[in-house]
KEKE-3310 file (N, C-alpha, C; in steps of 0.2 Angstrom, whole numbers, plus 5000, padded with zeros to 4 digits):
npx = (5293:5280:5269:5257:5254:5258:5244:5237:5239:5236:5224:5218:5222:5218:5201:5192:5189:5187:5180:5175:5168:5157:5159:5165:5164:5183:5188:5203:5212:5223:5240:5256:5270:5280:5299:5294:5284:5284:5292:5287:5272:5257:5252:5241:5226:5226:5231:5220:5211:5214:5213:5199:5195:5201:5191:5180:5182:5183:5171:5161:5169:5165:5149:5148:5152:5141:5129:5132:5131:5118:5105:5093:5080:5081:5080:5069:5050:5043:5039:5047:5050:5039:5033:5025:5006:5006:5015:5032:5049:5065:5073:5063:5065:5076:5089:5086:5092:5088:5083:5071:5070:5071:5076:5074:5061:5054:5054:5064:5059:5060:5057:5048:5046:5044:5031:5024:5024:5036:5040:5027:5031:5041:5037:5028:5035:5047:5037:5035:5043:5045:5033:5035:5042:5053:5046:5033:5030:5029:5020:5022:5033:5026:5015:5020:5024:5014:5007:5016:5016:5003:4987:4981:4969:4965:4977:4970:4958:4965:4973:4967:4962:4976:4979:4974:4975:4988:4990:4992:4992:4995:5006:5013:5012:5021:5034:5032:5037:5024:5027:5032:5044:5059:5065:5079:5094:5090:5082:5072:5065:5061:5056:5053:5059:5057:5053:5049:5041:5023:5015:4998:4989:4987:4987:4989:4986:4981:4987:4989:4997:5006:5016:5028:5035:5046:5047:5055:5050:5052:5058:5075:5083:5091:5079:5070:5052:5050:5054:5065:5055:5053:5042:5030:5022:5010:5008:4997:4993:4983:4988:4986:4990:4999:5001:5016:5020:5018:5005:4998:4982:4974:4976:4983:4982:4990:4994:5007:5013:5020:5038:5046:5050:5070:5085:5093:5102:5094:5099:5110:5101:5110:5117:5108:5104:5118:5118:5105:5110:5122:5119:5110:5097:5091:5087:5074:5073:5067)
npy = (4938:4947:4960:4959:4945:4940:4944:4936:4921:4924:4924:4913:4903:4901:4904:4904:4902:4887:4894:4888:4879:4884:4888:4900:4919:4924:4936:4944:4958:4970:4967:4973:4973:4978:4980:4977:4982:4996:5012:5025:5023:5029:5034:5038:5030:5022:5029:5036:5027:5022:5036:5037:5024:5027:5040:5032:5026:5034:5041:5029:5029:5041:5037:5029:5034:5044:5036:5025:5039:5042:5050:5043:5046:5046:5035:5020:5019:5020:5002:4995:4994:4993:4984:4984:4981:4980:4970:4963:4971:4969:4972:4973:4967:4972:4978:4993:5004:5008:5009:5001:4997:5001:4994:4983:4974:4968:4955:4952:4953:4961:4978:4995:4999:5006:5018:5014:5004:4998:4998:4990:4978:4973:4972:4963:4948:4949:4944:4933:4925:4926:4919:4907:4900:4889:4893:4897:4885:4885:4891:4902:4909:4909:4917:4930:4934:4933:4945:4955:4955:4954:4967:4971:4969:4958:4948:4945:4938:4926:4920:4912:4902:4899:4890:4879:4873:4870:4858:4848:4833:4837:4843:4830:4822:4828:4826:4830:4837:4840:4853:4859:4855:4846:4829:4822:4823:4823:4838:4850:4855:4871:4882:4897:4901:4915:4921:4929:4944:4952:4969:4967:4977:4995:5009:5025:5018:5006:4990:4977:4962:4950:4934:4925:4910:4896:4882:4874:4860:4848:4834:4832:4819:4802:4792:4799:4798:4806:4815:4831:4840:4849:4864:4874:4887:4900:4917:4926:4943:4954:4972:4985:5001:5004:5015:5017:5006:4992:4983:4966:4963:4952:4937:4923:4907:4897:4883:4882:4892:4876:4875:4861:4847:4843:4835:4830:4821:4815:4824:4815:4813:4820:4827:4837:4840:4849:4859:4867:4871:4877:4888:4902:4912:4926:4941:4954:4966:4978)
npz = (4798:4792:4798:4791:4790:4801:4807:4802:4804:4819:4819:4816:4824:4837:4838:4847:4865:4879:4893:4906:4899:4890:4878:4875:4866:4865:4866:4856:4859:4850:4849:4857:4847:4847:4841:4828:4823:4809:4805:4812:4813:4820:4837:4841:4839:4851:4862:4863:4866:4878:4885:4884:4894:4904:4909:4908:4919:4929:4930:4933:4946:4952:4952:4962:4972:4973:4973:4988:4997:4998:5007:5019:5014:5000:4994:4985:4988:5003:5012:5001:4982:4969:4955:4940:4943:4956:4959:4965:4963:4961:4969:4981:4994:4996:5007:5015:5021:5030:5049:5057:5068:5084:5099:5110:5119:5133:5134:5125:5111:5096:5096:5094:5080:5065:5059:5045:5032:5030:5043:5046:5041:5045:5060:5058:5053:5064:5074:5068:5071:5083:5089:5084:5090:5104:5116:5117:5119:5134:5147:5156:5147:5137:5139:5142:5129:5123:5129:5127:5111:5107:5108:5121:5123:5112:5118:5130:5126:5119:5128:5135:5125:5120:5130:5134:5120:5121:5129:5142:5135:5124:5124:5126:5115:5107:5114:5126:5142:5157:5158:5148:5145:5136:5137:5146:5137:5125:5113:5109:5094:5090:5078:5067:5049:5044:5025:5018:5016:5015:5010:5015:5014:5021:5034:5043:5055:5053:5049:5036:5037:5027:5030:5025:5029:5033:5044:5060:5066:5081:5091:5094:5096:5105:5108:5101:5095:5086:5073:5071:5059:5043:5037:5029:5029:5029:5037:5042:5049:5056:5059:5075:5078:5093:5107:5104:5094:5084:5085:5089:5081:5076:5071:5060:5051:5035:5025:5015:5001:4996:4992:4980:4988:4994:4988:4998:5010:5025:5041:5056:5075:5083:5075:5071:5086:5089:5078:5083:5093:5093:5083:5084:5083:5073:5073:5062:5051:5039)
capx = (5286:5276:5262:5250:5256:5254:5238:5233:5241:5236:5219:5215:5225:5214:5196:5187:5192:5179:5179:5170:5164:5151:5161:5162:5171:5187:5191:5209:5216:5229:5247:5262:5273:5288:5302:5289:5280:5286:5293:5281:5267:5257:5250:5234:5221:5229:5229:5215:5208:5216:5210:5191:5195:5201:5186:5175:5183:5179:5163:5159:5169:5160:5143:5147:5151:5137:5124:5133:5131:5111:5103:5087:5074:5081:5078:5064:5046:5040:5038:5049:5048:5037:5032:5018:5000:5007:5023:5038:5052:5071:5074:5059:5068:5084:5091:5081:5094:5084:5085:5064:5070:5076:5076:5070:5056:5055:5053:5071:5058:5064:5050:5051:5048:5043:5025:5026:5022:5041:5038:5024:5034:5047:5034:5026:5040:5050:5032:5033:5048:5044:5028:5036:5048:5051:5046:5027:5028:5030:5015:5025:5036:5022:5010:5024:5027:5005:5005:5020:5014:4998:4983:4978:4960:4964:4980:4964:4954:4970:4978:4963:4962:4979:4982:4968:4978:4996:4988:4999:4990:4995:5014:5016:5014:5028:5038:5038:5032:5018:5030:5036:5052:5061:5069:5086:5098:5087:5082:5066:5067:5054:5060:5051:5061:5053:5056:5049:5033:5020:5008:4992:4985:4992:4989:4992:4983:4980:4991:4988:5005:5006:5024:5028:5040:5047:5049:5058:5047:5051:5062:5079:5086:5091:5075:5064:5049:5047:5060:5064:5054:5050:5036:5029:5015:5011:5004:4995:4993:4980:4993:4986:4998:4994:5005:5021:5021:5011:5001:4992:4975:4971:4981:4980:4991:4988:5000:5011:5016:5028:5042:5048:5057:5076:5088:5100:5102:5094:5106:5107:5098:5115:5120:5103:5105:5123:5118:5101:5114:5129:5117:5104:5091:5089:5079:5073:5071:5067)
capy = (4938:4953:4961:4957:4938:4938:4946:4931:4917:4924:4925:4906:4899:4901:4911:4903:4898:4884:4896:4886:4873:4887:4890:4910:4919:4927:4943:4946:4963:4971:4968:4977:4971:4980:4983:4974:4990:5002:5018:5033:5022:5036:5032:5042:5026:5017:5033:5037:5019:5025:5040:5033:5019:5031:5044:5031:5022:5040:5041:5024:5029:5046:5035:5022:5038:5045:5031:5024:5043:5044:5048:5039:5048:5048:5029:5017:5021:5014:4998:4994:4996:4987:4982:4984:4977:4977:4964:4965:4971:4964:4978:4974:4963:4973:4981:5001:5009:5012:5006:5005:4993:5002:4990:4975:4972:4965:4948:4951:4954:4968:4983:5002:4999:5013:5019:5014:4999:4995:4995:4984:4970:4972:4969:4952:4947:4947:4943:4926:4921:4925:4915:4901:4899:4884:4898:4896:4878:4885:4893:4907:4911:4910:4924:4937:4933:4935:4951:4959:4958:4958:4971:4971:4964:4954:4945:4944:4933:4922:4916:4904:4894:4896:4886:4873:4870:4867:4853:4841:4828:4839:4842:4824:4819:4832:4822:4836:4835:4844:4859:4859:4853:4841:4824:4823:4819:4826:4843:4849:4862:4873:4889:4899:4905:4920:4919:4934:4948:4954:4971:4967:4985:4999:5014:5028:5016:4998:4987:4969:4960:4941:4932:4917:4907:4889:4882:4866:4856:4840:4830:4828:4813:4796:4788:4802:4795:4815:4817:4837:4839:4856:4864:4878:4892:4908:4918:4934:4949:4960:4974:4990:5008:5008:5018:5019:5002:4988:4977:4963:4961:4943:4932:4916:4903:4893:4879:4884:4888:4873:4870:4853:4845:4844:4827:4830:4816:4820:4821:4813:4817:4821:4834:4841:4844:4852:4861:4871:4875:4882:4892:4905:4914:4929:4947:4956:4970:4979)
capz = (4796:4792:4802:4792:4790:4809:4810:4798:4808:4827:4818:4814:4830:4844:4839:4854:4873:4881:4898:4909:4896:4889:4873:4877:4861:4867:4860:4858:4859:4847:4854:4855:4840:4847:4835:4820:4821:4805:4809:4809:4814:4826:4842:4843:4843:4858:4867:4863:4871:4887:4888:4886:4899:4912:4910:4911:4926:4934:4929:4938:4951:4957:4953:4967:4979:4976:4976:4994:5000:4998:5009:5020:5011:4994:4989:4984:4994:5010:5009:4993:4975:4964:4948:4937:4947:4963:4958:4969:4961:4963:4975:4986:4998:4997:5012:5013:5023:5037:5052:5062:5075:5089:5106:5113:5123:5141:5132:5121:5105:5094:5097:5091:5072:5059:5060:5042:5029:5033:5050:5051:5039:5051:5066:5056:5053:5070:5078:5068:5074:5091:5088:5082:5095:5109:5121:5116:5124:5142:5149:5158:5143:5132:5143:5140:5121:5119:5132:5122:5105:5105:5111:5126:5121:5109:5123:5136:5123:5117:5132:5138:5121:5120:5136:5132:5117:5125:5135:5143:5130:5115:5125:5130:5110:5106:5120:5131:5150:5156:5160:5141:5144:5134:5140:5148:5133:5119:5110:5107:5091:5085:5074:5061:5047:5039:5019:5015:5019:5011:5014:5011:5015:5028:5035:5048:5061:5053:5042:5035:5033:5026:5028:5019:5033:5033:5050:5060:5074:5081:5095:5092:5102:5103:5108:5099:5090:5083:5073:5068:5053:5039:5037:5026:5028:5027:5044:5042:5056:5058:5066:5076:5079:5099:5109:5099:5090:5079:5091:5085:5084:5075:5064:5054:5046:5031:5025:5008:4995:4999:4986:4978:4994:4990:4989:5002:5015:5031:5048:5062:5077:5088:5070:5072:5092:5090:5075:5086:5101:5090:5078:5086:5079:5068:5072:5055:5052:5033)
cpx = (5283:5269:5256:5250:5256:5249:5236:5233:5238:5227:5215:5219:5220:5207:5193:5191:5183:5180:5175:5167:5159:5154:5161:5167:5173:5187:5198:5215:5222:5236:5252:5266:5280:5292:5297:5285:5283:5285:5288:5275:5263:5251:5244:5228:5221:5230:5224:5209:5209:5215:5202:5191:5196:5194:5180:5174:5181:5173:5160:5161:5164:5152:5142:5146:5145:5129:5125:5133:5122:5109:5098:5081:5075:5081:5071:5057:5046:5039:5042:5047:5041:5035:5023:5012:5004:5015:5027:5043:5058:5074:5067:5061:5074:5083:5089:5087:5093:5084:5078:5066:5075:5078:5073:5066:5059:5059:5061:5066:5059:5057:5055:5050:5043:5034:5023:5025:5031:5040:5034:5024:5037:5044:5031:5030:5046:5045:5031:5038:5048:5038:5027:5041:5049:5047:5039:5027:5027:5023:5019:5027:5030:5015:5013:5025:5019:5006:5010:5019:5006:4992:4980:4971:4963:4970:4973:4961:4958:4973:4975:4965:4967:4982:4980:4971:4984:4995:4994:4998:4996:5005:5017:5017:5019:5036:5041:5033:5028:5020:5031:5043:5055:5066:5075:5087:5094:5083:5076:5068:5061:5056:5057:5054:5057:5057:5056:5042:5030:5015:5003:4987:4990:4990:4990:4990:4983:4986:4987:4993:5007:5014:5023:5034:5039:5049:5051:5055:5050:5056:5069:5084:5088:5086:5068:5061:5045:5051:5059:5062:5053:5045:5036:5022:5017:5005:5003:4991:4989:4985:4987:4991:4992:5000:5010:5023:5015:5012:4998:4985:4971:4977:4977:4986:4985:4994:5000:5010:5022:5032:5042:5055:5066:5079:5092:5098:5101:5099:5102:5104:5103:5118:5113:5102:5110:5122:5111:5105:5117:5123:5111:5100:5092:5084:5080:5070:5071:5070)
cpy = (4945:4954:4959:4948:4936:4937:4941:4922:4915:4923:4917:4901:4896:4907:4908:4897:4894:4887:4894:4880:4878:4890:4897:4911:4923:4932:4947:4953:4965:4971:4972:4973:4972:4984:4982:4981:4993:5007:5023:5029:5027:5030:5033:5036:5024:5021:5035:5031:5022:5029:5038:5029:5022:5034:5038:5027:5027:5041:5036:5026:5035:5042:5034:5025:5040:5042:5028:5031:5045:5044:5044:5039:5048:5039:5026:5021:5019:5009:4994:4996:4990:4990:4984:4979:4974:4971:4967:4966:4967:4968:4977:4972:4965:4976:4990:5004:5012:5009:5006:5003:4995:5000:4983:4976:4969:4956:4946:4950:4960:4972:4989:5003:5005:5013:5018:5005:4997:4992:4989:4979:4968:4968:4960:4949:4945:4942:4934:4922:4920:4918:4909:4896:4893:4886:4898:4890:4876:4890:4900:4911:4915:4915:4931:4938:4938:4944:4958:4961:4959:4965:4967:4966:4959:4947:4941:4937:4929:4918:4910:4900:4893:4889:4880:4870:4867:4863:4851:4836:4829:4837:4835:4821:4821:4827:4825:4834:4840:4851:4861:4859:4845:4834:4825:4819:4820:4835:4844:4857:4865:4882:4889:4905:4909:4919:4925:4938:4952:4962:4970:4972:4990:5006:5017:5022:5009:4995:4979:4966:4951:4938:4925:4915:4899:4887:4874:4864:4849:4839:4828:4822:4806:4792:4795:4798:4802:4818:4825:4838:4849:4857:4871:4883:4897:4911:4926:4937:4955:4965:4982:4995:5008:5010:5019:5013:4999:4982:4974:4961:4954:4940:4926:4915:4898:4889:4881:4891:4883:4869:4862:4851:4844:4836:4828:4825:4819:4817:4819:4818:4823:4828:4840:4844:4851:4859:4868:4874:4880:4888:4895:4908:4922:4936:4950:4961:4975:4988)
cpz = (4797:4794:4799:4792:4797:4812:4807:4803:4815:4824:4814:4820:4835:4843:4844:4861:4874:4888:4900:4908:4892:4883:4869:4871:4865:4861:4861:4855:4853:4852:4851:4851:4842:4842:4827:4817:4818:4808:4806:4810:4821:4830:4846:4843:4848:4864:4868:4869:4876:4891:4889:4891:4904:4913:4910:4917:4933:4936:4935:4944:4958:4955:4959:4972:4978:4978:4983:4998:5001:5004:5014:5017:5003:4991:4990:4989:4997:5006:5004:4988:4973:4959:4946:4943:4952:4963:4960:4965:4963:4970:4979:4992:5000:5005:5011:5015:5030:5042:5057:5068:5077:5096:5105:5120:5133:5137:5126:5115:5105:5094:5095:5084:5071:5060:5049:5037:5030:5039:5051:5046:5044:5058:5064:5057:5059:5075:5076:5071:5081:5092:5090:5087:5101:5114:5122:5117:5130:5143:5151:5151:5136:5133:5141:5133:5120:5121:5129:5116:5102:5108:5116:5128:5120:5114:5127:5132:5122:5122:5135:5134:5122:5124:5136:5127:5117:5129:5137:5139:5125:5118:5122:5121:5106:5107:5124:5137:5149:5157:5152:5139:5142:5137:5141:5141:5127:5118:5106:5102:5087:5084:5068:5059:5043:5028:5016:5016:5015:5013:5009:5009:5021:5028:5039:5055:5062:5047:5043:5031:5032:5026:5028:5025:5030:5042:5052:5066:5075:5087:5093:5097:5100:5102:5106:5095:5086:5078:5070:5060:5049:5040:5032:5027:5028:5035:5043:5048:5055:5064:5068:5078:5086:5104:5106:5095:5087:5084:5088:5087:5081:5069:5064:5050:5043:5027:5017:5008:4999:4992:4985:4985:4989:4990:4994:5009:5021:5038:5053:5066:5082:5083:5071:5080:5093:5085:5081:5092:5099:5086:5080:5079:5076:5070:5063:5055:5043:5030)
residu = (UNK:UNK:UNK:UNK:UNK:UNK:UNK:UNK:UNK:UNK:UNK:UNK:UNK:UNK:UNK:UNK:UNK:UNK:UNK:UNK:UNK:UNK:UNK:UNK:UNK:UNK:UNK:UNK:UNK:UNK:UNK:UNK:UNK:UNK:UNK:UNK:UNK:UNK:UNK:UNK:UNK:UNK:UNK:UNK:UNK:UNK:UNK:UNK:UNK:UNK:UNK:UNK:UNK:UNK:UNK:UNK:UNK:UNK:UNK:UNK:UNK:UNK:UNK:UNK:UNK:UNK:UNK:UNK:UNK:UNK:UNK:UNK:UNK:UNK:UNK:UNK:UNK:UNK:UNK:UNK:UNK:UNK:UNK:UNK:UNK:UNK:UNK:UNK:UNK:UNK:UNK:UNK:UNK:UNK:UNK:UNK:UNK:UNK:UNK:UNK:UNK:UNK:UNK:UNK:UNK:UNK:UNK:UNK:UNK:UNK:UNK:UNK:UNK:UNK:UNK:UNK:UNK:UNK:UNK:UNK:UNK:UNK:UNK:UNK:UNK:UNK:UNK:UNK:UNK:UNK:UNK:UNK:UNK:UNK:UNK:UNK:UNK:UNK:UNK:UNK:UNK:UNK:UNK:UNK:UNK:UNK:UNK:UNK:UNK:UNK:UNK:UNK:UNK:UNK:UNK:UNK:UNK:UNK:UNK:UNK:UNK:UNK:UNK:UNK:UNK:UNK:UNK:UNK:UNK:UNK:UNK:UNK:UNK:UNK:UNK:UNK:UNK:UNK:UNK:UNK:UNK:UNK:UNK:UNK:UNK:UNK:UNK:UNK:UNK:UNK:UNK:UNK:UNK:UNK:UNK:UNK:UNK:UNK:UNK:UNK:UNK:UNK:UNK:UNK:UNK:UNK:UNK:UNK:UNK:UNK:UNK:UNK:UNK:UNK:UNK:UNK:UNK:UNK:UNK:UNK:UNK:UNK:UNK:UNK:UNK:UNK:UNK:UNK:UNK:UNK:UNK:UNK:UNK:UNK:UNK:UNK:UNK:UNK:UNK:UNK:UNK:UNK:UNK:UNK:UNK:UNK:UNK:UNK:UNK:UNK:UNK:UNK:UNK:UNK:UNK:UNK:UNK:UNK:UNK:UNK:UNK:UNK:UNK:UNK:UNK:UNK:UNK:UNK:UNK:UNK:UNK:UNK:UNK:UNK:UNK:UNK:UNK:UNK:UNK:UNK:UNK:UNK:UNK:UNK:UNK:UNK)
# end
């Protein structure tokens, strides 16, 4: 059979593979032919290939060194990138590089962030989780959480309502005693995930930062009448810059955006107890 009586036959066999089901066309390279190849055929395309494919295998390769070699100050702005009219790019949520948070607290929340519109995502952000926490259903736990992250003033005015608010009425619908402790042989879970933070404004002294959380309340047990359900809102922080971080001076939550729920069968209560003990929580940091 002659080469081009080859190239006619390999060229009506197989022009498309279904990879994947998505009927991708395949594009199938020249082959070696071997001895079929006539004498004196030269070899200058096919090195030619080879050499382009190395030098651009270089090319990529010293990009990747020096893109992983940048240093802190040489990517996106504070904050992230964005888009036209304030719109967050794809990079806004990436990882900076940076690192703001450097400790924790008395209270094991992360404190030290960046003076800085990073920074005070990073404080919303850890602050809602804290917030959201079982820990805010104990009176003790829930004085140290207030007197840690917020100002001084604003702590002072917060902790009466709050206290008013945690009744033993409001507990006792929960199914927690008037201490905030959950029933022997059940698991009281309340956890707000953060989804993602917004600044609304920022500067050397104020910032206004909105996070979009989802979060899971409820009683997990045998004889819970609460079972652990979703939830969705968005919790914005008036932060101050007072001594060396961002302290808050008033928030506010509002429920949504909330997606389309999903289909997934929900678990038991005893997969929901095992699953809050094995799998802790989350600091964040931007």
């Amino acid at each position: 059979m002659s080469l081009g009586e080859d190239d006619d036959r390999r060229g009506t066999d197989d022009p498309y593979t279904t990879m994947g089901g998505t009927r991708q066309t395949r594009t199938r390279m020249p082959e070696d032919h071997g001895s079929a190849r006539p004498r004196g055929t030269r070899q200058g395309p096919r090195a030619s290939r080879s050499m382009i494919a190395a030098v651009a295998v270089v090319v990529l390769l010293i990009a990747a060194i020096a893109f992983a070699n940048r240093g802190p100050g040489s990517g996106p702005a504070e904050g992230g990138s964005e888009g036209k009219e304030g719109t967050p790019s794809s990079g806004s949520t990436a990882a900076s590089g940076e690192k703001p948070v450097t400790g924790k607290g008395a209270t094991g929340i992360p404190s030290g962030f960046a003076r800085n519109a990073q920074g005070a995502q990073s404080a919303a952000t850890n602050y809602t989780v804290a917030l959201g926490s079982v820990d805010m259903f104990k009176a003790d736990s829930r004085h140290r959480i207030v007197d840690s992250l917020y100002t001084p003033e604003s702590a002072a005015k917060l902790k009466g309502p709050q206290d008013t608010a945690y009744s033993p009425q409001f507990l006792q619908k929960l199914g927690l005693d008037a201490e905030g402790n959950a029933p022997s042989g059940s698991t009281f879970v309340s956890r707000t995930l953060p989804v993602g933070a917004k600044t609304e404004s920022v500067d050397a002294d104020n910032a206004k930062i909105s996070v979009w959380y989802t979060g899971l309340i409820g009683m997990s047990g045998a004889k819970s009448i609460d079972p652990v359900k979703t939830n969705w809102g968005t919790w914005t922080f008036d932060l101050k810059w007072v001594g060396d971080d961002w302290k808050i001076v008033g928030d506010a939550q509002k429920k949504g955006p909330t997606p389309v729920p999903g289909d997934e069968t929900a678990s038991s209560s005893d997969e929901i107890s095992k699953a809050v003990d094995e799998y802790g929580g989350f600091t964040y940091a931007r």
